[in-house]
C-alpha positions in Angstrom: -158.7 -27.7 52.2 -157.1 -30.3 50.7 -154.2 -30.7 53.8 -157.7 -30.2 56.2 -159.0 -34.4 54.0 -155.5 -35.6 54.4 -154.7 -34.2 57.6 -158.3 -35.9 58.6 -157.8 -39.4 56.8 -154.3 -40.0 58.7 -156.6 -38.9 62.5 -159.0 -41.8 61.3 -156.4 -44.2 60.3 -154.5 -43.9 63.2 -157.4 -43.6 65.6 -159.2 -47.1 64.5 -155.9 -48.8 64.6 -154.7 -47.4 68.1 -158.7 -48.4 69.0 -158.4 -52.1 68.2 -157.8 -54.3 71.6 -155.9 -58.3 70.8 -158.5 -60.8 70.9 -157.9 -64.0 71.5 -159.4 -67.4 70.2 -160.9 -69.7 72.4 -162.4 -72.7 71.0 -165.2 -70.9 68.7 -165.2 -67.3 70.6 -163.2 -64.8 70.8 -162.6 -62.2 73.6 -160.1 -59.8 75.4 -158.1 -61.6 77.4 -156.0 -65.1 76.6 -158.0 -68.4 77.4 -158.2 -70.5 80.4 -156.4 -73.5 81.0 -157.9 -76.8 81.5 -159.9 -77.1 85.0 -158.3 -79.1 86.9 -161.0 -79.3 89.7 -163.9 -80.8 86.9 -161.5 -83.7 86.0 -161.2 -86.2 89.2 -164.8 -85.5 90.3 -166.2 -87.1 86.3 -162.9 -89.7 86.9 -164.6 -90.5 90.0 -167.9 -91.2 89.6 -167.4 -93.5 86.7 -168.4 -96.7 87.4 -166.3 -100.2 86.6 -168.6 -101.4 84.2 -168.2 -98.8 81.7 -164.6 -98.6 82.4 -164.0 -102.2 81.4 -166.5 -101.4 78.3 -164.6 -98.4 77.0 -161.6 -101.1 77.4 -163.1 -103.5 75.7 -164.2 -100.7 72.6 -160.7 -99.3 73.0 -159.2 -103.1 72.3 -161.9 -103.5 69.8 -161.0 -100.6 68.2 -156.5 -101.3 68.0 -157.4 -104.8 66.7 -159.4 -103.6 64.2 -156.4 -101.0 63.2 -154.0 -103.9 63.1 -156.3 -105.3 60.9 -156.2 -103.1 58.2 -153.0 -102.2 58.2 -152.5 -105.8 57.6 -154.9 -105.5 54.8 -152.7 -103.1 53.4 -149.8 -104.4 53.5 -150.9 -107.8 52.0 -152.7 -105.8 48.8 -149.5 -103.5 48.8 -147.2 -106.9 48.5 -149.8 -108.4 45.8 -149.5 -104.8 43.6 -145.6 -106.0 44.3 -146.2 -109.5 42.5 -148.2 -108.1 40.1 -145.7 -105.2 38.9 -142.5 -107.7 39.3 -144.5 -110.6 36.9 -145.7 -107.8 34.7 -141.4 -106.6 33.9 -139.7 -103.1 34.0 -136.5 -101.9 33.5 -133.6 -103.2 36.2 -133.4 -100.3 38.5 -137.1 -100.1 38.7 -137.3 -104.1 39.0 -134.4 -103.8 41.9 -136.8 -101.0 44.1 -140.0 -103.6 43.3 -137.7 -106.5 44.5 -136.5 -104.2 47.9 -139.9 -103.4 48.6 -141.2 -106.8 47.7 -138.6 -108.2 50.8 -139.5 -105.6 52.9 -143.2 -106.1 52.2 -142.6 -109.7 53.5 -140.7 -108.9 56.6 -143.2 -106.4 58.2 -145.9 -108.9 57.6 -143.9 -111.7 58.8 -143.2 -109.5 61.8 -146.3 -107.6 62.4 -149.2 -110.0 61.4 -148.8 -113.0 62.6 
């Protein structure tokens, strides 16, 4: 009886796990077979019907957008050299005041060199 349960258990086992087919993800479904690549014929016939305007608006957003990036990175970098200043007036020991000093200089340089 016992050897009939085991005997049993091991049929299930193995059956459910020969059952299960791969599944693949696609975006948020899944299903049998591996996804689709992008459609190639959907592409040109949206690139072609968009008009010059809104081309030279998503340029102008796009432009917006990378000056406004440069921006704040130089935003960053100025409050990062002023934390500098502050933790150089403020004193430490001499191998922490010569990695305040490097970073200080190279603080200066990339600002120097990237915004203005």
């Amino acid at each position: 009886m016992v050897r009939l349960i085991v005997a049993l258990a091991i049929a299930c086992a193995c059956s459910a796990a020969l059952a299960q087919k791969k599944m693949y993800r696609c975006g948020n479904q899944f299903q049998e077979r591996p996804c689709e690549g992008p459609k190639t014929d959907a592409a040109p016939s949206s690139a072609a019907k968009a008009d010059p305007q809104q081309k030279q608006e998503t340029a102008a957003k796009r432009q917006e957008r990378e000056q406004a990036i440069h921006q704040a990175k130089c935003e960053n970098y100025a409050e990062e050299l002023g934390d500098m200043n502050r933790r150089i007036k403020a004193g430490a020991d001499e191998k922490v005041m010569d990695q305040f000093l490097r970073r200080q200089k190279e603080m200066k340089i990339r600002i120097d060199r990237e915004c203005k």
